[in-house]
Every structure is written in C-alpha cells, then in structure tokens.
C-alpha positions in Angstrom: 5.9 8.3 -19.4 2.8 10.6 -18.0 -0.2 10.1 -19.2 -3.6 11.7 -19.1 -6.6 10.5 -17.6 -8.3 9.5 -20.7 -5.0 8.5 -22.8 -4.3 6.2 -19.8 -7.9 4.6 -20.5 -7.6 4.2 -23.9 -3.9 2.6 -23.3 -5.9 0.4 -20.5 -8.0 -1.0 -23.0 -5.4 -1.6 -25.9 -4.3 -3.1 -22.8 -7.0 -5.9 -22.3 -7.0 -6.3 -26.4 -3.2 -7.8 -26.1 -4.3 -9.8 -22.9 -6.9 -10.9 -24.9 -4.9 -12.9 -27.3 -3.7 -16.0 -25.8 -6.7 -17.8 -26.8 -7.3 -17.6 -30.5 -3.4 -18.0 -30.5 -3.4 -21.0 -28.7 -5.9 -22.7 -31.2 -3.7 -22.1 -34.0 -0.8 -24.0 -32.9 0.0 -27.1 -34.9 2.0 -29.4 -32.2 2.7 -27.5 -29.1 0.6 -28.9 -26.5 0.4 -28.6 -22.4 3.6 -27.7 -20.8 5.5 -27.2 -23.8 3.0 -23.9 -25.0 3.6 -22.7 -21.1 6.9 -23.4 -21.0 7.5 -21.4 -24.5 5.1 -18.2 -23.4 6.8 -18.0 -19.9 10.6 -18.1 -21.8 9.7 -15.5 -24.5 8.3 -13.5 -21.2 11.5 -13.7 -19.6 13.4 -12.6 -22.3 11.4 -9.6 -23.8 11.4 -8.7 -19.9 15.2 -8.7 -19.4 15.9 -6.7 -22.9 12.6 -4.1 -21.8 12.9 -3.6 -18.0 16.3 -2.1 -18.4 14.9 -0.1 -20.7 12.0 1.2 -18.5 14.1 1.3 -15.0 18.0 1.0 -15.9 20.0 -1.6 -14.5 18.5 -0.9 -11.1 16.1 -3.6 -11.6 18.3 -5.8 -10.9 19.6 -4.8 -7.9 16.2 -4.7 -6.7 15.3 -8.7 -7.4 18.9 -9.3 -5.8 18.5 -7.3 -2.5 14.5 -8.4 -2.2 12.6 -9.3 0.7 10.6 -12.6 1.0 7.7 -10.6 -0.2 8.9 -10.1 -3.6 9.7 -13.4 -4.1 6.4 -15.2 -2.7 4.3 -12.6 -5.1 6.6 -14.0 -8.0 5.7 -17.4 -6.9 1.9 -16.2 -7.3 2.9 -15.1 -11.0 4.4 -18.6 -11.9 1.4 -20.6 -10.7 -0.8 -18.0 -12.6 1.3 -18.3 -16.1 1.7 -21.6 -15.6 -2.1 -22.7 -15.0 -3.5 -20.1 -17.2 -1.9 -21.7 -20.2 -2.2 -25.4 -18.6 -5.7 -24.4 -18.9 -6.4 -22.8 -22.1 -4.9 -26.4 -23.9 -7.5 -28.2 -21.3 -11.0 -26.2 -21.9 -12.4 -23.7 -23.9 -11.2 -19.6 -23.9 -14.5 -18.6 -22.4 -14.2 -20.9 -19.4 -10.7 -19.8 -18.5 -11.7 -16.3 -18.8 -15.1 -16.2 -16.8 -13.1 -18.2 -14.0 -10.6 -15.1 -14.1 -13.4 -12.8 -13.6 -14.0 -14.3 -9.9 -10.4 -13.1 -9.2 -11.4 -9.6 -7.6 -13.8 -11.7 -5.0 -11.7 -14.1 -3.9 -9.2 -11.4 -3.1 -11.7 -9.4 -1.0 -12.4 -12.7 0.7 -8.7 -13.4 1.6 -8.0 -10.1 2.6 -10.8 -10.3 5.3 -9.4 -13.2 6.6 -5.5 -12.6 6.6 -5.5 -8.8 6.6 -8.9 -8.1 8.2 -10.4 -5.8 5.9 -14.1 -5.0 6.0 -16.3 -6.0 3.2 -19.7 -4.1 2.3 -23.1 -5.8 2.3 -22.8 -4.9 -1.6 -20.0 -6.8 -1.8 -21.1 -9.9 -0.1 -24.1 -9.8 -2.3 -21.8 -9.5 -5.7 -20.0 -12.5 -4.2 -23.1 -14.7 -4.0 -24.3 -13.3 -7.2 -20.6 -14.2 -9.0 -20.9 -17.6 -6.7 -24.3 -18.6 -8.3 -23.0 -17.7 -11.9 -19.6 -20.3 -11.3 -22.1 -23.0 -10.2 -24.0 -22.7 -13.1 -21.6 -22.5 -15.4 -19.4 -25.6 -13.8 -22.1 -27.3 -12.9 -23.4 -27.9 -16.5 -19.7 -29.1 -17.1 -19.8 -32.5 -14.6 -21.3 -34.7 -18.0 -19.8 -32.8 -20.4 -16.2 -35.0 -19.9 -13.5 -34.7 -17.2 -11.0 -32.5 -18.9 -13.6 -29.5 -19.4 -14.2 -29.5 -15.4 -10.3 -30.5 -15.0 -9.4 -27.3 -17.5 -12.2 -25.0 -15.7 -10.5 -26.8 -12.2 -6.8 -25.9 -13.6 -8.1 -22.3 -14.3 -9.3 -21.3 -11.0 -5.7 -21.7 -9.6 -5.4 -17.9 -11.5 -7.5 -15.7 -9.9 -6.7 -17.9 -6.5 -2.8 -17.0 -7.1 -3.6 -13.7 -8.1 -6.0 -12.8 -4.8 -2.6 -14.3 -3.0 -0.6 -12.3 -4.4 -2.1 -8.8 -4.6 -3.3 -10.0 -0.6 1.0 -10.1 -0.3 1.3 -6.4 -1.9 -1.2 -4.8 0.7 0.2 -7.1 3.5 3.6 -5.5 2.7 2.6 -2.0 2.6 1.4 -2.6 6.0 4.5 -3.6 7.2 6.8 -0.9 5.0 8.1 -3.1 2.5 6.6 -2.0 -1.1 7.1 -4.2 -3.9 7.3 -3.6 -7.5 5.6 -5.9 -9.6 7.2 -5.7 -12.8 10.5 -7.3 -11.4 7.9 -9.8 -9.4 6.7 -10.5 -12.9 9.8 -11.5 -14.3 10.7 -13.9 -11.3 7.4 -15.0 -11.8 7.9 -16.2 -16.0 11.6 -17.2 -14.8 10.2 -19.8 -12.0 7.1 -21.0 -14.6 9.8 -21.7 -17.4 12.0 -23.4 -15.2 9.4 -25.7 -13.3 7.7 -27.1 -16.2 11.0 -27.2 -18.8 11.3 -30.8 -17.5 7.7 -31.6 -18.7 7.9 -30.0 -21.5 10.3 -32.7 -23.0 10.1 -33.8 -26.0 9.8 -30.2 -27.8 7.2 -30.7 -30.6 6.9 -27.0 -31.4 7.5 -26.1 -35.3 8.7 -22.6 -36.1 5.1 -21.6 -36.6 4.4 -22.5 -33.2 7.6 -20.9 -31.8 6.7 -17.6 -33.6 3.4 -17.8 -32.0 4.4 -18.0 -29.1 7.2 -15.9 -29.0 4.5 -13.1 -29.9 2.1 -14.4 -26.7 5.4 -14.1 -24.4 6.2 -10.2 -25.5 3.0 -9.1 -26.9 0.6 -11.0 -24.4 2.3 -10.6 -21.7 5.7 -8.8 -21.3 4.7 -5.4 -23.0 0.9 -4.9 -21.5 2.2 -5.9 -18.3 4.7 -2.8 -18.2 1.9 -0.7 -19.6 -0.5 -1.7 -16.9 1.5 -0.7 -14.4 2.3 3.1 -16.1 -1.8 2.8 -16.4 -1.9 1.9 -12.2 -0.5 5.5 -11.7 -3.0 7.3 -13.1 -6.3 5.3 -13.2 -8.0 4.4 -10.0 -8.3 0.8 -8.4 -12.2 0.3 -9.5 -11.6 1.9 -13.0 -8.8 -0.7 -13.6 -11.2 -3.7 -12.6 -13.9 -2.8 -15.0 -11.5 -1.4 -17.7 -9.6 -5.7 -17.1 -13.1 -6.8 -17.5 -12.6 -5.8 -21.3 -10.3 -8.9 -21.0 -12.9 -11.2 -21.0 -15.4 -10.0 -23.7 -12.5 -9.5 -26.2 -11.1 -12.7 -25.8 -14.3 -14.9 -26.1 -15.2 -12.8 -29.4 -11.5 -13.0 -30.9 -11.6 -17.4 -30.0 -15.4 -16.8 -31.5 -14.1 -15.2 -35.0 -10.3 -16.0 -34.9 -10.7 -19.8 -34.3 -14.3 -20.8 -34.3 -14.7 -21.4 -30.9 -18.2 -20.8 -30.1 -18.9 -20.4 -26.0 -21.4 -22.6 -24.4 -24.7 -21.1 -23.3 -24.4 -22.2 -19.5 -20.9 -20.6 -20.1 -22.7 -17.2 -21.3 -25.1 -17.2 -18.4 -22.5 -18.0 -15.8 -20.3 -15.6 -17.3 -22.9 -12.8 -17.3 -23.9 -13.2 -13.8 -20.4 -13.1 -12.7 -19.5 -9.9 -14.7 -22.7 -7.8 -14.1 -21.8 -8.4 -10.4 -18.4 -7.4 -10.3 -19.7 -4.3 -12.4 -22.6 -3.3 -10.2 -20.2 -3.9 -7.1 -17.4 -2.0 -9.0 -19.8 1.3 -9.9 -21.4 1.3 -6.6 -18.3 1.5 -4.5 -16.8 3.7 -6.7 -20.4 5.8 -6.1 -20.4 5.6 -2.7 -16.8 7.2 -2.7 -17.3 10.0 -5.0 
C-alpha cells in the first residue's frame, strides 16, 4: 500500500479515531470486569492478527517470530504489559485519566533514552518535561482524597507509556546494534503473552454475548487493524508528525466517553491534561522547526 503524504494523514487520524474507542466501549459492558475485558481484547487481537498479518506479509511472518532475537521478544513483553494495564486501567479510573497519563509516554522515552542509549535532549525538551511533570502533579495530586482506586487506576495507567518508552528505547537500541525489528509481529507476541498471563485471573468468565461482541470489535477494530495501518502510516509520515497526529488519541476519546457514556472529565483532569499536551505540542513543533 503507498500512500501520499496527506492520504497517509488523514489514514493517521482515522487512525487515533479507532484507538480512541476502548473507552466509551468499555462503559457499556454489562458483566465483564478487570482481567476478563483484557483478557477478551488481547484474544480477539491475537486472532484478527493471525488471520490479517498473513494477509499483509505472507506466511513469512512467521518465520520471522520463530527465528527472532531477544529483541523482538522483550519489545513484545513491553506490548503485553501495555494491553494488559491499559485495560486494567480503564475498569479502575476514568477514560480521561488513562489517556492524559498516555500522553507523558513520548517524555519518559526521551528520558530513558538519555540514560541507556545516551541521546542528547534539548533545553526545549527538558522544559516540556517539567511543564508535562507539573500538569501530572496536578492532575494526580487532586486524586489522593478522591478514593484509592482512582490514584490505583491513574497508578495502573502509567505502566503504558513506561512499557511503551521501554520498548521503543529496545527498537533504537537494536538498530544500533543491526538487529531491526518489526513491530507488527512484536505486537502479536505482545496480545499472545497478555491473553495468556491474565487467562488464569480471568476465571469465572461473566462476559454475555453483548460483552463478547464488544470486545471482539475493541480486539480487531481498536487494536489489530489501526495497528497495521500505523505502521504503513510510519513510512511515509515523519516521527514528530506522528506524535502530534497520536495526540488526536486523547481528545477523541475523552469526547466520545463524554457523549458515548456520560463520562464527564474532572477539571484538575482538564488542566493537567492541557499542560501536558500543549507541551508535548510546543516541544513537538519546535523540534520539528528547528529541523526544517
């Protein structure tokens, strides 16, 4: 598939509108709960993966997991932890937490690629981070009387963007040393090892068929299909474009759990959240400037 610039950014953000949709989902299942909805979303990935990767790469695929260096399989480790607690998460607190916790992903990933790779980061930078920093205070700070599972939830959610600066911190390591990984195939180690690690906590099943069909659609829609996408999109777009296009993520899904389930965000969560996008933006757009 070849796209053109501006058909790859309009596929980027139909993109973000299907990530977008794990939260008002969520809040219309009847009796899923916990484990059960991640063990569900991560088994529908796995299979909507296996039938579509074929499809995309041939059978070659799998020859690729099979003959895979350790790299491969510790970024598919990052994958599970971020299915697994992203989901975890979204049954713990509300949509808007989860997904202004995400957004500190692309700082935390310049952070652990100065330590373990030793990559400089500009002064702009280092001011975005303290700018993001200040905005996650606020907005967990408000959250220490508001009842242990909304900090526990926000807690739970932060192990995303953590996993995900791990593993895109793996990818560049890699490169370094020769050994490029794919990511789709990581991917569907990654929703093999979530639905296999929490199957045993997801007993007993209390999913209906509503739930199940919800589900399902998270597992291929949500994730299996934007996820092959993205990576088509990866070839064209460039790295900062990508960041600010994902942040599309964030402001879809709040107004979808808003509409869709009546899920109104909390004003700390708001100005928390706005602090911690306008600096990735203004971080994003300046770098990008200073390139160009």
């Amino acid at each position: 598939m070849k796209l053109t610039h501006s058909k790859a950014v309009l596929l980027m953000i139909a993109i973000t509108l299907m990530w977008s949709i794990a939260g008002v989902v969520t809040r219309h299942l009847e009796s899923a709960r916990s484990f059960e909805v991640t063990f569900w979303r991560s088994f529908f990935t796995l299979l909507s993966l296996l039938v579509i990767l074929p499809l995309f790469q041939g059978r070659v695929v799998f020859t690729k997991i099979r003959h895979a260096g350790r790299y491969l399989w510790i970024s598919g480790v990052c994958w599970s932890i971020m299915f697994t607690a992203f989901m975890v998460a979204m049954t713990m607190t509300s949509v808007a937490n989860v997904l202004v916790t995400m957004a500190a992903g692309p700082f935390i990933t310049a952070l652990l690629a100065r330590v373990f790779i030793g990559h400089r980061i500009p002064v702009r930078t280092w001011v975005a981070i303290a700018v993001a920093g200040a905005g996650i205070v606020w907005m967990h700070g408000s959250q220490v009387g508001a009842g242990a599972g909304q900090l526990a939830g926000t807690l739970v959610a932060f192990l995303v963007p953590l996993a995900a600066a791990v593993n895109w911190t793996v990818v560049q390591r890699s490169q370094a040393h020769g050994e490029k990984i794919d990511l789709v195939p990581a991917v569907l180690v990654g929703a093999f090892i979530s639905a296999l690690t929490t199957l045993p906590l997801a007993f007993p099943f209390a999913a209906t068929a509503h739930d199940l069909g919800l589900l399902a659609l998270l597992g291929l829609v949500q994730l299996a299909i934007p996820c092959v996408l993205s990576v088509i999109c990866a070839r064209v777009l460039k790295a900062p474009e990508i960041s600010l296009l994902a942040l599309l993520e964030i402001i879809f899904g709040i107004l979808l759990a808003w509409v869709g389930a009546g899920e109104v965000p909390a004003a700390s969560v708001l100005t928390g959240g706005t602090l911690v996008i306008g600096a990735l933006v203004a971080n994003e757009l300046l770098g990008w400037r200073q390139r160009a």
